[in-house]
N, C-alpha and C positions, 0 to 999 in steps of 0.2 A: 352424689357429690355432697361434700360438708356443707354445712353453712358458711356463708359468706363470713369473712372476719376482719373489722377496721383495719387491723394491724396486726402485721408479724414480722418480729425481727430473728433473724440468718446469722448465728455468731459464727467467727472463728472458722469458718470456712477456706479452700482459698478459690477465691472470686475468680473464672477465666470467662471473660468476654471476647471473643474473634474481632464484634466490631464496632466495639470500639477501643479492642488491643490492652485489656485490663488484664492483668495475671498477677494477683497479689492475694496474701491472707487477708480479709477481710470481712464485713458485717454489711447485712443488705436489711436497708429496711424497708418494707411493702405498707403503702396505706394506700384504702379504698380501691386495692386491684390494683392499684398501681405502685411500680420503681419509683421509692421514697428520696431513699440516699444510698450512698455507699462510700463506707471508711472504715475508721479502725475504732475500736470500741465507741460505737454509735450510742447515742441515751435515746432509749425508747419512750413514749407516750405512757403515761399510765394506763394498765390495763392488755396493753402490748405481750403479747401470745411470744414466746420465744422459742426457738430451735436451734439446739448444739448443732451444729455443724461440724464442729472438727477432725478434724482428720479427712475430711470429707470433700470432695470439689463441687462446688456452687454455680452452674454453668446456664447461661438462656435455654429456657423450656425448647426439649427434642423436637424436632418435625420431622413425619414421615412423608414424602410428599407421594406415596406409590402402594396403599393401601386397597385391601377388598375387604370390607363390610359387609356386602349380600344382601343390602337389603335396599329397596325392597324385592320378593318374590323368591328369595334363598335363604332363609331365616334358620331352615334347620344347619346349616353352616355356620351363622355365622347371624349377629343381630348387631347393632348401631351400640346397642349395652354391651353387648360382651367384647364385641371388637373394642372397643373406648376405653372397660376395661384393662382388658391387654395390652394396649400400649399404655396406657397411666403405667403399671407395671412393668411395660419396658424402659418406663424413664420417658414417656414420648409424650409431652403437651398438648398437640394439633397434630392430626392427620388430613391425607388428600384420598378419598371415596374415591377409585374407581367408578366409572358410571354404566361398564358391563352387568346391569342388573337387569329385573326381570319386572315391569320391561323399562328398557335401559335409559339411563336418564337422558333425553333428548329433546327435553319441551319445560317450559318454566312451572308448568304443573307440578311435577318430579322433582324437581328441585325444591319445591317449597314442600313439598312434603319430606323430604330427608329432612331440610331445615328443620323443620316443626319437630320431627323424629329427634334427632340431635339436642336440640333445646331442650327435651322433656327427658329423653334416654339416656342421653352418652354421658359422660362425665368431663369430659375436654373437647375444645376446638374441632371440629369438623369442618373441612372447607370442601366445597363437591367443583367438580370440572364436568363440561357438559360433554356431550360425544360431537364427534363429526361427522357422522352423519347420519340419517335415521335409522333407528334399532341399530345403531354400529353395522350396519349391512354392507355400507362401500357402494352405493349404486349413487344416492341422494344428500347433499349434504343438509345438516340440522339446521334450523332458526336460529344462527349464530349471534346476531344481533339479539335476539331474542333473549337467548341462557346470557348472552353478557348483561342483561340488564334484569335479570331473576340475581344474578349475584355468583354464577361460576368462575371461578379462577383461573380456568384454562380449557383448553378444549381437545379430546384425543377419543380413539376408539378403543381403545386397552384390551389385549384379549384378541385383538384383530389386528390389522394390515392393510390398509388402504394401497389396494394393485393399482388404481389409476390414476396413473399419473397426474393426468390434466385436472381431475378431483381433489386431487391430492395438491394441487397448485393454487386453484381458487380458493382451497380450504385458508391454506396460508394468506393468500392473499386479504380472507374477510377476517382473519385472525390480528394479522398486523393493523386494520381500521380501527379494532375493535380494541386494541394494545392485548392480545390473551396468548401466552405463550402457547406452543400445539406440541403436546406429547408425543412420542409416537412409537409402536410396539414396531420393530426393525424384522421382519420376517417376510423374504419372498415365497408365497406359496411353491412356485412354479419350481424352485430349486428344492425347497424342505419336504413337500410333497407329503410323504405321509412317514415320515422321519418322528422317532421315540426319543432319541438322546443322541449324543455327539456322533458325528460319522468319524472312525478312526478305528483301529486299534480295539478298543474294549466292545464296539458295537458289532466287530466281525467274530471276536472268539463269542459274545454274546447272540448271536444271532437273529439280532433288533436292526429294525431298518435306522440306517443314518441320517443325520441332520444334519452338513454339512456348515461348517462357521459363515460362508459365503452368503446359505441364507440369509445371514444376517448383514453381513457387508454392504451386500450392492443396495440394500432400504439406505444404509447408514449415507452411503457415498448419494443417492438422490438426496436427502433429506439436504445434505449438503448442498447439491448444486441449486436445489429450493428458496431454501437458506441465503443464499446469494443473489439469486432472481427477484424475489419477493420482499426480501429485507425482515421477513417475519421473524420470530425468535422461534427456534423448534430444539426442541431433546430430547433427546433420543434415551428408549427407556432400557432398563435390564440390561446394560453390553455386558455380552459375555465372550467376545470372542475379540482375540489381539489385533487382527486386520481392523477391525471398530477403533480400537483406542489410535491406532495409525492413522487413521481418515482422520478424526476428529481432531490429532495433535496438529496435524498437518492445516488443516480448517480454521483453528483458532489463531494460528500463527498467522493468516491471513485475514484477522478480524473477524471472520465469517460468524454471524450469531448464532451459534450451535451450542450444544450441552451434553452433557451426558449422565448417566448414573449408574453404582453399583450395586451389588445386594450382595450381602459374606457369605452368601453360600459359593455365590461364584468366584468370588476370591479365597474359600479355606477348602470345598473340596476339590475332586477333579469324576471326572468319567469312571476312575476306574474301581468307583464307589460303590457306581451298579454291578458292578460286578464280584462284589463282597471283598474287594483288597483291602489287605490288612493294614496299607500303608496308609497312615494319617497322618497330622503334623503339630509338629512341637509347637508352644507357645511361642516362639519369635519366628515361626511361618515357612520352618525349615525339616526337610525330608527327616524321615527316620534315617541313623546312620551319617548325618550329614552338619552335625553339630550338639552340644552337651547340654542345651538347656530342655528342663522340666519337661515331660511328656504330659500333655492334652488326653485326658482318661477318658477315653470312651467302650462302647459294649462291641464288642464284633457285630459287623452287618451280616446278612444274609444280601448273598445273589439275587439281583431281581425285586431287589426292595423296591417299590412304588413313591415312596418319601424319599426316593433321590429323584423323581421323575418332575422338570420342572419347565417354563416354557419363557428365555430359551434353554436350553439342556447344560445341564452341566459339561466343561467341557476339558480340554486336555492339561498337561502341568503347563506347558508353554504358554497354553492362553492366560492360562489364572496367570503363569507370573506379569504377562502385561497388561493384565488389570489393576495390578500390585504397582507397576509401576506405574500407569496411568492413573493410580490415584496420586502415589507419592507426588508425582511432578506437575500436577495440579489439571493434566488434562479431562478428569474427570472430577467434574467438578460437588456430585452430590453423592449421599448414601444414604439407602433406604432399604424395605423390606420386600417388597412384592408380596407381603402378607397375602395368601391364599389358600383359606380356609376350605376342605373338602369334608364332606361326615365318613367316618371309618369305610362303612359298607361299601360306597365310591372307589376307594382303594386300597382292600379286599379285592383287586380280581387280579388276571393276570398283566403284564407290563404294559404291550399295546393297547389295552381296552382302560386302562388307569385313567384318571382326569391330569393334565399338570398342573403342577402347585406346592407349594408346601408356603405353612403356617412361619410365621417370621419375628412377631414386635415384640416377643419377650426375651430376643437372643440374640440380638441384632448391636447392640450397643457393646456387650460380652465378643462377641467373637471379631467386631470390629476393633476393639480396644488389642484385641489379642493378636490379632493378625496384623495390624497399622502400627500401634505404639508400642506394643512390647519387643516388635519386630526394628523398632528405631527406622522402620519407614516415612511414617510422619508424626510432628508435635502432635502431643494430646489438645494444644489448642488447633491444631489446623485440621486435625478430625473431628473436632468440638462445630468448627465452622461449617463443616460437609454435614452436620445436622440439624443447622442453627440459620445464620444468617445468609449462608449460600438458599438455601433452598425458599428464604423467606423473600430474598433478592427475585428470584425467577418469577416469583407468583407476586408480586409488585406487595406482599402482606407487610403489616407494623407488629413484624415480630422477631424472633430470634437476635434477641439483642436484652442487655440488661440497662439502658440506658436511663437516667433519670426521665418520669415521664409514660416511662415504655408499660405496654401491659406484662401486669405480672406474673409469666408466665417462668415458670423456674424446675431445675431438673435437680437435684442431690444426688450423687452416688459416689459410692465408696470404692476407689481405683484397686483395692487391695482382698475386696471380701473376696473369698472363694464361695461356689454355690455349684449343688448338681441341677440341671433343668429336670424335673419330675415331670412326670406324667400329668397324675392328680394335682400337680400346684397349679397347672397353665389357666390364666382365665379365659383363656377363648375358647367358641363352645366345639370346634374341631381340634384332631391330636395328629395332624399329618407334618408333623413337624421328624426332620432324618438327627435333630440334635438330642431328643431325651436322652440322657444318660450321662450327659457329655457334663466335665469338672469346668464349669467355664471363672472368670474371672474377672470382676467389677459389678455391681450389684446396685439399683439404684436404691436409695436411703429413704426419698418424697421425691411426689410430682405436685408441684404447686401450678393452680390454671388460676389465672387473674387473681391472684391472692387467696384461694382456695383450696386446700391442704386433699389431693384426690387417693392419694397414697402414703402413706407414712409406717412402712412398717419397721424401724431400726432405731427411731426417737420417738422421744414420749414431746408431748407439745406441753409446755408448762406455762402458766399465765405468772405474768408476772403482780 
């Protein structure tokens, strides 16, 4: 990370805040980490460090709240540096560690050591959640009281599925004492079973055992009636599948404190990716054949790519489009990565035997921009919000907001650059990413944490 700097002033940008409903051209000044002012040709401090902005949107530092780090005990994956990295580079301020680590964060020990990690390592906000229960096993639940008072933001097993129920109720229940919202990864073993990607259509000419969307449903529908029982706040992670976004639309229209989130792979590909189809999709999120705007350049896949292999599975056009809608219409309230860093040799083998996963926080802002706003699905501010002040809402944090006061946590990017994702550019230390190649569109400029300049590759910073 740079050194800390009194002061920097943001010209010419234009400023969109979600919350507090700012969308205008304007000049942000940052002193001591923090949201100084904001207007129109502001006069700086002398000494005050400046940054063109123009042409450029000025929006509250990204949050990922659905990230894997790896560490500790998966370091050749994936480290607190390179992950922190990576996202500084996706535009993203504060990420949320998964705590499927080795061994998994479950005890206030663990957690002060990411902390310490974090502090020394990463270059942006780390905020860690603790598991629910020990080693993410599902038998025991964790010292929840415990990780609420090390400093966890939330509590889930990610990676796993809590099959029992009554487990799965008490959890909520010490979760709501504790105010910690509870994640939770939507997969019934007993239906998914030992399922590689979507049950349908592409899984049968492929000859891969199916995963049926249901697996995911009937988690999503408890979670729900949980949700009501208990009064906890729970969200439900990764939906991928349209019966999900149904439960949930339906739940929220009864109050019910439920959530949900999306990741752009499950909204820009579909199933029939694994199986090397040609068909992809235009920049406004429309079939080949199915309308005139620009085509989305990507490389031809190969059948049985493994970097389509992701958990839950990519799945049909029907689901993706009511994912699409279930964002437009507000029922799904966050977007994130499920960043899932694997090392090559991992996924080098064949389908079944692959880990699931694919790599996410450098392409996640690009193909959301592309598939949400270029698609006139939703305002670039209300998918500004699905990375900003929704996500910072759920984790109860003082962030995702430009507010005077606020930490200065700030994203730049340019709505209009074009850029191919390269192999050799990605900073994370895994390439299990199904996008290299791919012409994406919007490109971040800087990532400013607490007034601290972590990326800057588009402006030169000039002192005044």
């Amino acid at each position: 990370m740079l050194a800390s700097m009194n002061s920097l002033l943001l010209t010419g940008g234009r400023v969109i805040d979600p919350a507090s409903h700012f969308d205008a051209l304007a000049d942000v000044l940052i002193q001591d980490g923090k949201i100084s002012a904001i207007g129109q040709k502001l006069a700086a401090p002398a000494g005050t460090e400046i940054f063109n902005a123009a042409g450029k949107i000025v929006s509250p530092g990204l949050i990922d709240l659905h990230v894997h780090l790896r560490e500790p005990g998966q370091t050749a994956k994936e480290t607190l540096a390179t992950g922190t990295a990576a996202a500084a580079r996706g535009g993203f301020t504060s990420v949320v560690c998964m705590p499927n680590t080795a061994p998994a964060i479950d005890n206030s020990g663990t957690v002060a050591l990411i902390q310490e990690r974090a502090r020394t390592q990463g270059v942006e906000n780390v905020f860690i959640p603790g598991a629910i229960t020990k080693n993410i096993a599902g038998e025991e639940l964790a010292p929840i009281g415990g990780l609420k008072k090390a400093g966890v933001v939330a509590i889930t097993d990610d990676g796993h599925c809590i099959q029992n129920n009554e487990l799965m109720r008490r959890a909520c229940e010490y979760a709501k004492m504790f105010d910690l919202p509870v994640f939770d990864h939507c997969q019934d073993y007993s239906l998914v079973t030992g399922g590689v990607m979507h049950e349908g259509y592409w899984s049968t000419v492929l000859g891969l055992r199916g995963w049926p969307a249901a697996g995911e449903e009937v988690i999503v529908a408890r979670n729900i009636l949980l949700a009501e029982l208990t009064g906890a706040k729970i969200h439900c992670q990764h939906l991928s599948a349209g019966g999900s976004v149904a439960l949930l639309r339906a739940a929220k229209k009864r109050g019910v404190s439920i959530s949900g989130e999306a990741c752009p792979h499950h909204f820009t590909l579909t199933d029939s990716a694994v199986g090397g189809s040609e068909k992809f999709w235009h920049e406004d999120g429309r079939a080949i054949g199915k309308g005139g705007a620009r085509l989305t350049e990507r490389p031809s896949w190969p059948s049985y790519d493994t970097n389509f292999k992701m958990n839950p599975p990519l799945r049909s056009a029907r689901d993706r489009e009511a994912i699409l809608e279930g964002l437009a219409d507000g029922t799904i309230d966050i977007l994130c990565s499920d960043h899932a860093p694997h090392c090559d040799y991992e996924k080098e083998v064949e389908f079944d035997y692959a880990p699931f996963g694919i790599t996410g926080l450098e392409t996640e802002l690009a193909l959301s921009l592309m598939q949400l706003v270029h698609s006139k699905r939703l305002s670039l501010t209300d998918m500004i919000a699905k990375f900003t002040i929704n996500p910072a809402k759920l984790l109860n944090l003082n962030k995702g907001t430009l507010s005077i006061g606020a930490d200065a946590d700030v994203t730049i990017f340019d709505p209009e650059e074009e850029w191919v994702f390269e192999r050799g550019a990605s900073a994370s230390k895994s390439t299990n990413s199904p996008f290299f190649g791919w012409k994406l569109k919007v490109k971040p400029s800087a990532t400013i944490v607490s007034g601290n300049t972590v990326l800057s590759e588009q402006n030169e910073l000039v002192a005044v």
